[in-house]
C-alpha positions as MATLAB code, in Angstrom:
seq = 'XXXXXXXXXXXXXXXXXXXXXXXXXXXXXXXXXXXXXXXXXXXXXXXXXXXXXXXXXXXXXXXXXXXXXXXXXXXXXXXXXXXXXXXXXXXXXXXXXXXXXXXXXXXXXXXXXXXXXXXXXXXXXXXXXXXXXXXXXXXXXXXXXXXXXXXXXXXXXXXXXXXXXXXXX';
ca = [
      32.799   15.294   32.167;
      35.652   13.748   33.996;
      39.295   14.622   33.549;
      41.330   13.279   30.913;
      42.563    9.564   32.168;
      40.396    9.318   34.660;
      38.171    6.354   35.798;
      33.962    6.453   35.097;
      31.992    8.432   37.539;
      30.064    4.910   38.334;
      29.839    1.141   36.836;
      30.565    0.396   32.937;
      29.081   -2.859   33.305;
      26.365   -2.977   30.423;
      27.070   -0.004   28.905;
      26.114   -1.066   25.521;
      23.952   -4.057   24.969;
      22.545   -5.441   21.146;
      18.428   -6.012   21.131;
      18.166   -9.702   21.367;
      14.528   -9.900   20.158;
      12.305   -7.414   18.037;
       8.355   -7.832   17.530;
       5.390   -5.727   15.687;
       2.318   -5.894   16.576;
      -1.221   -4.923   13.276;
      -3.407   -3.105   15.647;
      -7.324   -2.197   14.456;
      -7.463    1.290   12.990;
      -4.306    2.119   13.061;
      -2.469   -0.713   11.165;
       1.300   -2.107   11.907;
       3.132   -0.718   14.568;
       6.855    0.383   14.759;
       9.311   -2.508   15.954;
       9.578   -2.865   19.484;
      12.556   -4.088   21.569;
      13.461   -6.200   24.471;
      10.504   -5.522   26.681;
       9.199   -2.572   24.957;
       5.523   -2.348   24.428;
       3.893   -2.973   20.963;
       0.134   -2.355   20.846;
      -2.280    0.349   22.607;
      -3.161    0.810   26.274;
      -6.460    2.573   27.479;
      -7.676    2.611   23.275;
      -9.597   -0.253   23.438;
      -8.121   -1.456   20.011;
      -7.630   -5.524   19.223;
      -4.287   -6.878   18.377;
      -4.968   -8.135   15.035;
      -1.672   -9.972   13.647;
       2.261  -10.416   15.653;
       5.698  -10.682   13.885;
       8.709  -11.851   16.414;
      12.009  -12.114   15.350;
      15.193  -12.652   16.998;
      18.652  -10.657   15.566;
      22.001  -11.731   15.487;
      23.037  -11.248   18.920;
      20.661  -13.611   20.118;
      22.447  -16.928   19.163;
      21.625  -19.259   16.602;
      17.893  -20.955   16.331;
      14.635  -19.834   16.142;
      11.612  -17.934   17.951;
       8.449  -19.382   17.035;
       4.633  -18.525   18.040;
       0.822  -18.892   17.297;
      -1.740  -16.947   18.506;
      -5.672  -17.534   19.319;
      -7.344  -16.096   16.899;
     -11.446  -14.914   17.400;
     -13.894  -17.826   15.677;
     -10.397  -19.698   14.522;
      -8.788  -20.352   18.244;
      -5.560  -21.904   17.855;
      -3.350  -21.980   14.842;
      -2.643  -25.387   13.967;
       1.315  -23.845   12.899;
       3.564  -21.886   14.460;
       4.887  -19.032   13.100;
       8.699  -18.110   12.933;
      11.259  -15.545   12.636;
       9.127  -12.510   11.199;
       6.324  -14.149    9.685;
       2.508  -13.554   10.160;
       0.822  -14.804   13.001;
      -3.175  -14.033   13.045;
      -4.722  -12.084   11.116;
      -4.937   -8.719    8.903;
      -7.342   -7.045    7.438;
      -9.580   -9.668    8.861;
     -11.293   -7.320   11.650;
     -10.857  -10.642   14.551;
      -9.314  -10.202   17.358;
      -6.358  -12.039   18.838;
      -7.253  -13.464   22.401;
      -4.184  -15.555   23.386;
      -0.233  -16.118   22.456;
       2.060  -18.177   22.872;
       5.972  -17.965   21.975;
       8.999  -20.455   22.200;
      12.598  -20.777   21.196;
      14.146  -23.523   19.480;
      17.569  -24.128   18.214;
      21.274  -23.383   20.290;
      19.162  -19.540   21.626;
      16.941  -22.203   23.703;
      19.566  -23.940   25.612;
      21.009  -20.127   26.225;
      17.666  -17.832   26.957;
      14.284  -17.822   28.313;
      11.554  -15.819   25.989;
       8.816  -13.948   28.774;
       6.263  -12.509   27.498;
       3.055  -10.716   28.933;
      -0.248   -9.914   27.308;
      -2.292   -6.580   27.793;
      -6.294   -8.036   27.795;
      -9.480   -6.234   27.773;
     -10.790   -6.349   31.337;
      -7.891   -7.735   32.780;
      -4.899   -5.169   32.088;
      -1.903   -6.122   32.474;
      -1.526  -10.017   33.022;
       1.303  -11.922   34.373;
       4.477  -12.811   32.579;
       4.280  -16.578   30.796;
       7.234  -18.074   29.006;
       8.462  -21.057   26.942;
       5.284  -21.688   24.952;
       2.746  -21.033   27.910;
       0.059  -19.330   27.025;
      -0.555  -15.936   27.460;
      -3.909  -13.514   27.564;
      -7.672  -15.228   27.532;
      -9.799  -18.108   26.515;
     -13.827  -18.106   26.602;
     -14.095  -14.448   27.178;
     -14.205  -12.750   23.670;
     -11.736  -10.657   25.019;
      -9.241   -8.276   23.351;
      -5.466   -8.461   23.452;
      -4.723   -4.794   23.360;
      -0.709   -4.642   23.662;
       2.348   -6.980   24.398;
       5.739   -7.249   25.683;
       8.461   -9.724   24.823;
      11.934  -10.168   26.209;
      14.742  -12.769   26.395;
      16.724  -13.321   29.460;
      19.574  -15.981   30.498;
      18.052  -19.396   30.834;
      17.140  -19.930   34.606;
      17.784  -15.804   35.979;
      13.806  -15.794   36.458;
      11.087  -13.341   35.192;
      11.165   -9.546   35.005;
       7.804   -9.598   36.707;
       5.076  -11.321   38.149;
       4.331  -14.585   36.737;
       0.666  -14.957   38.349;
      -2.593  -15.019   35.876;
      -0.296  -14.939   32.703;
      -3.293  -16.937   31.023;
      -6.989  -16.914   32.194;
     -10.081  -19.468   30.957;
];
């Protein structure tokens, strides 16, 4: 508490700040996860359960366009399509296993933001941020994605983490 009038007891700057980008990972056993936000892990760590299916979408704050994404999908690989703005990607229901994703912006949001993203992978852990429709997780192992996180930031401010071994073959 501060007296009446008086200033903050530190910086105001970002006091309040609208989720740019919400996503929702189907996870074996246990079925769709709540919505995560702006960095926030969707999935399981230390479970050993397989990302099965991914909705992304971006809200209002974010600017006008478009995220879109595909994922590798075990026995499928690639999805010819990419996904957009809540949709499907991969599978439910299925029992396969998505390996790999990748996720892009389009639209007036692109010229604006980066999208990073970074892929928890069976025998790897934690991997390094990718963004811009890199690819993220594995390829050739028949491994697991187990959790990810997903976050905008202003076009050319850099990653929120290590960018090394974002994708491994």
């Amino acid at each position: 508490l501060v007296p009446k009038g008086s200033g903050a007891p530190g910086p105001t700057d970002g006091a309040f700040r609208s989720a740019q980008v919400s996503y929702s990972t189907h996870v074996q056993t246990y079925g769709w996860q709540g919505t995560a936000f702006d960095g926030a892990t969707s999935g399981t760590v230390g479970r050993a359960k397989r990302l099965e299916g991914l909705k992304v979408s971006l809200n209002a704050g974010a600017g006008s366009g478009s995220i879109q994404y595909r994922t590798h999908v075990q026995t499928y690989g690639w999805e010819s399509g990419w996904k957009a703005d809540g949709a499907v990607s991969g599978t439910v229901g299925q029992a396969k296993r998505l390996e790999a994703v990748q996720i892009r912006l389009s639209g007036d949001v692109a010229s604006r933001y980066d999208v990073y993203y970074r892929v928890h992978a069976q025998g790897f852990g934690w991997m390094g941020w990718a963004k811009n429709g890199e690819s993220a997780g594995t390829a050739g192992y028949a491994y697991r994605l187990e959790a990810m996180q997903v976050q905008l930031v202003p076009k050319g401010s850099g990653a929120p983490g290590p960018t090394d071994g974002a994708f491994r073959s």
